[in-house]
N, C-alpha and C positions, 0 to 999 in steps of 0.2 A: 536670496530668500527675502529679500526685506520688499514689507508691503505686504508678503502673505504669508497668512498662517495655514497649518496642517494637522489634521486630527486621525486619529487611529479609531475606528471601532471594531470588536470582534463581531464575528457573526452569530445570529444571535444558537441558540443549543437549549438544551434542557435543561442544563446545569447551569447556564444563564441567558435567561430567557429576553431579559432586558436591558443590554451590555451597553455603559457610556461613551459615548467619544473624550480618547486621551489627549492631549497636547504635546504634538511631537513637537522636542526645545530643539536646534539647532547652535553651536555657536557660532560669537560675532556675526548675531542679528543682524546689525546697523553694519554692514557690509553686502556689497555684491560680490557671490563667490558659488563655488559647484562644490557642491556636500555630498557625499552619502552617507545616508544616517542607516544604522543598523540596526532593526526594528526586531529582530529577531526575537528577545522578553519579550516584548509583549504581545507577540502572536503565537508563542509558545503552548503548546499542547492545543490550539486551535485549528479550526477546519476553513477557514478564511476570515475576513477582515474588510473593513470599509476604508477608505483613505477620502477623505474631504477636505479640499483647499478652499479657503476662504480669503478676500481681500482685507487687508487691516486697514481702520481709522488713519488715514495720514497726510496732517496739514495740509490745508491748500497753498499757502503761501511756501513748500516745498515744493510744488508745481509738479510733482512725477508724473512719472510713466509708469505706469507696471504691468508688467506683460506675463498672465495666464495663459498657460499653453498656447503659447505663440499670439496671442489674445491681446493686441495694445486697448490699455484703457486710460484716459486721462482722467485721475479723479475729478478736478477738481471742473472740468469742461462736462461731465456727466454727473448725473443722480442718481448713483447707484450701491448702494448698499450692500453690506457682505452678504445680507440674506437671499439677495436676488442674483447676486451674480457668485458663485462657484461649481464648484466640479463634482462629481464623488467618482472615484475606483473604487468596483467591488473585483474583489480575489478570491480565488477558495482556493485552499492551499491542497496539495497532494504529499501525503508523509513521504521522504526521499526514502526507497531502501537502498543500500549500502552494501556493496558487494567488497570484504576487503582482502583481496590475493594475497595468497601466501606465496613464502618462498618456495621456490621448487627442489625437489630433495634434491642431496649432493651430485654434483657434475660427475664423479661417478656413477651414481648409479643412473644416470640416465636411459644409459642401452636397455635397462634392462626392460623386456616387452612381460605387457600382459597376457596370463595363462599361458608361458613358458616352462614347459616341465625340465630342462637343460638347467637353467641359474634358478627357478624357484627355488626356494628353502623352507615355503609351505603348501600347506593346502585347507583351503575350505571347503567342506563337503556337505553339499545341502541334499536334504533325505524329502520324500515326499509326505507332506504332512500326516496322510492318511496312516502312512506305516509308524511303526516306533521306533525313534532313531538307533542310528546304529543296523537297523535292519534291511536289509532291502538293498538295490544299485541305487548308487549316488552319485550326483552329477557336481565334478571335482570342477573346482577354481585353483592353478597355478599361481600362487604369488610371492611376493617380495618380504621380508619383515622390515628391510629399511624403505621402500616405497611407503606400506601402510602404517609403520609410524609417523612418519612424514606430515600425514594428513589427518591421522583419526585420532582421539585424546584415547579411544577403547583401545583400539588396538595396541597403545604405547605403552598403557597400565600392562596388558597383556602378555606384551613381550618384554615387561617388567618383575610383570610377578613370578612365580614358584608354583603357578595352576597350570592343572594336566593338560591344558591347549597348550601351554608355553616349551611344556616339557618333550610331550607328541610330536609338536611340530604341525597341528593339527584340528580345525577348529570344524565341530559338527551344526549344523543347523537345520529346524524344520520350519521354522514360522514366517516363513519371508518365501517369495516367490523368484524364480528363476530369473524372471524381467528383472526384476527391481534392484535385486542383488548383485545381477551383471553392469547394469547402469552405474551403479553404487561403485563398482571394481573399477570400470571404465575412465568412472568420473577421478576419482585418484591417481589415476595412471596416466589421465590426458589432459585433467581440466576443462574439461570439454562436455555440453550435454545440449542432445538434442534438443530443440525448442516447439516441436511436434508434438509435443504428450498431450496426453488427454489427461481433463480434468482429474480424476483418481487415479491416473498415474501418479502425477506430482503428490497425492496426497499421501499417497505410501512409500513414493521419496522420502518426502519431509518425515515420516515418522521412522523411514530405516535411517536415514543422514544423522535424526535425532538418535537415534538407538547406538548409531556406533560413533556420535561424538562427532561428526564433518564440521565443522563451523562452516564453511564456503558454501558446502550442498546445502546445508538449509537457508542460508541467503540467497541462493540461485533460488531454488523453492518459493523461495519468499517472495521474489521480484517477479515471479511466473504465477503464483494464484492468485496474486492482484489483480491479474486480468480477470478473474472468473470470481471476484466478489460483487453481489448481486443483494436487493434486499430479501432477497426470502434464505440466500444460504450467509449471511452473513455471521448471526450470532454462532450457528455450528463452527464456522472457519474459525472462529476467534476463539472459540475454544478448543478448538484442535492447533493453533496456532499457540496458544499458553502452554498446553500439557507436551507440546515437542520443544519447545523454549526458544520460540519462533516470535520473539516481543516486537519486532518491526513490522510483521504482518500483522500482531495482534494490535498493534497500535493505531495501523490503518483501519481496521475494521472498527477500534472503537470511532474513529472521527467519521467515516461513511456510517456508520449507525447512528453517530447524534445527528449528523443529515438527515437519516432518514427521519428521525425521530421530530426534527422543523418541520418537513413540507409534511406529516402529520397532523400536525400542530396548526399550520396552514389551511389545511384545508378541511378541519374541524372549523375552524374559523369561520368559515365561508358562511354557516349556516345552512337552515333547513332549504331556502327560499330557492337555488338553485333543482333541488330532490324535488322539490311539487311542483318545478316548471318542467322537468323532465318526465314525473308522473301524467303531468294532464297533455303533454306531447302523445305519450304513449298512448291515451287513452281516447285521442284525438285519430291516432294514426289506425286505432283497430277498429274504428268506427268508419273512418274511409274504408278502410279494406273489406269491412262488412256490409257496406251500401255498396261497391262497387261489385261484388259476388252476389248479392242478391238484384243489382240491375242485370246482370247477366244471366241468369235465371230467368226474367221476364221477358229478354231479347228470345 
C-alpha cells in the first residue's frame, strides 16, 4: 500500500445527498504487504459506494516505483500529481438475503410422507370460503404433529396448548386457498419450492409462511420477490414485506427506493433546456408532416 492512498464515499441518497470521501487507514503503511481491509461500517445500510485511489507525496530522492493497477509510474522521472493520475470504483451494493436451513426433524420421523392417512395423527381441513365453516365438504390434509413442529413456531404453540385444534386433533380453515396451503404443507415436508410462481403467488406465500410462523418460507419468499421489485410496485412490497416480518426484503426495497429516489433527483437536475429542445423537435416534425400531406394533395 505505501505511496497510495484510498478513500470510501457512499453514494449519494436522499438521506444524504452530499456524502464525503472517508480515508480508508490500513496498517504498517511504510510496508509492502497484501491487506484486506474490511469496509463493511462504513457501507453499512448503503446502496453503494465510490472507492478512489490516489498517489501519495513521496520523496524523490526515495526514487520509487509505485504501481496503480498494474500501472508503473516513476514519480520522480514524471509530473504527475494525485489530482491527475487516480482511479475511482463505483459499486452498488445488492442487500444479501439469507436463507438459514434448519435441521431436519428427527431421523425418525423421516418416512413419514405427506397426506398419509395410515401414520397421520392430524388433519387440516380447509372449507370454501363462500360457505361457513364447519359446513359444507372439505378438502382434508393428512399430517404429522412432529413434522409441523418441526418447522412452524404456530403449529408448536399449537400442539402445546390446551385449544380445541390440539385436543381434536384437528385444525379448520377458510381463508387461504387450496394452492397456497398445499405449497405451504409441501414446503415443510420436502424443503423444497418450486421456483415457477407467479408474482401473487409468492405474495400469498409470504403472508400464509408469515401467518403460521415458517422462518425458511419467508426467506425463500424473500429471495424470490426480489426479482419482481420494480419502481412503481416498490413502496406496496415493502409494505407487505414489514406487516409479514419479511425485514430483508423490506430492507431491499428501502435501498432500491433511495435509488430511485437519486436518478429523480438527477434528472430534475437536468433542467428545462432538454423539454423545449424536445418540444420544438415535435413541433418541427408535425410541420413536415403537414407540408408533406399537403404536397400530396397538390400531386
Amino acid at each position: 500500500m505505501k505511496g497510495i492512498q484510498w478513500y470510501i464515499q457512499s453514494l449519494p441518497t436522499k438521506r444524504n445527498p452530499n456524502p464525503d470521501f472517508k480515508l480508508i487507514t490500513f496498517p504498517l503503511q511504510n510496508m509492502i504487504l497484501d491487506y484486506t481491509a474490511n469496509l463493511t461500517e462504513m457501507v453499512k445500510d448503503e446502496y453503494g459506494f465510490i472507492l478512489k485511489a490516489y498517489l501519495k507525496e513521496i520523496p524523490c530522492e526515495t526514487n520509487e516505483k509505485i504501481r496503480l493497477f498494474k500501472q508503473g509510474i516513476n514519480i520522480c522521472g514524471h509530473e504527475i500529481s494525485s489530482e491527475n493520475f487516480c482511479m475511482d470504483i463505483k459499486v452498488k451494493l445488492r442487500p444479501n438475503i439469507i436463507i438459514i436451513r434448519q435441521q431436519p426433524y428427527d431421523a425418525e420421523d423421516k418416512d413419514l410422507v405427506f397426506n398419509d392417512k395410515v401414520t397421520s395423527d392430524f388433519t387440516i381441513k380447509l372449507y370454501d370460503p363462500k360457505e361457513s365453516e364447519g359446513e359444507g365438504d372439505a378438502k382434508e390434509f393428512h399430517v404429522h404433529s412432529t413434522v409441523l413442529t418441526s418447522r412452524s413456531d404456530y403449529f408448536r404453540a399449537l400442539f402445546n396448548s390446551k385449544m380445541l385444534e390440539s385436543q381434536n386433533r384437528c385444525l379448520k380453515l377458510v381463508d387461504i386457498s387450496y394452492f397456497i396451503l398445499e405449497k405451504l404443507l409441501l414446503f415443510i415436508y420436502t424443503d423444497h419450492l418450486e421456483k415457477d410462481n407467479e408474482f401473487g403467488d409468492w405474495i400469498d406465500l409470504l403472508y400464509a409462511a408469515s401467518r403460521f410462523l415458517i422462518h425458511q418460507l419467508i426467506q425463500f419468499c424473500e429471495l424470490s420477490i426480489r426479482k419482481f421489485v420494480d419502481y412503481d410496485n416498490v413502496k406496496k412490497i415493502k409494505e407487505i414485506a414489514y406487516e409479514c416480518g419479511a425485514f430483508q426484503l423490506a430492507k431491499f426495497c428501502e435501498m432500491f427506493d433511495e435509488r430511485k429516489e437519486v436518478v429523480n433527483e438527477g434528472l430534475k437536475s437536468v433542467g428545462k433546456k432538454p423539454v423545449k429542445f424536445m418540444e420544438k423537435f415535435k413541433r418541427l416534425l408535425t410541420s413536415l408532416v403537414r407540408n408533406m400531406k399537403y404536397k400530396k394533395k397538390l400531386l
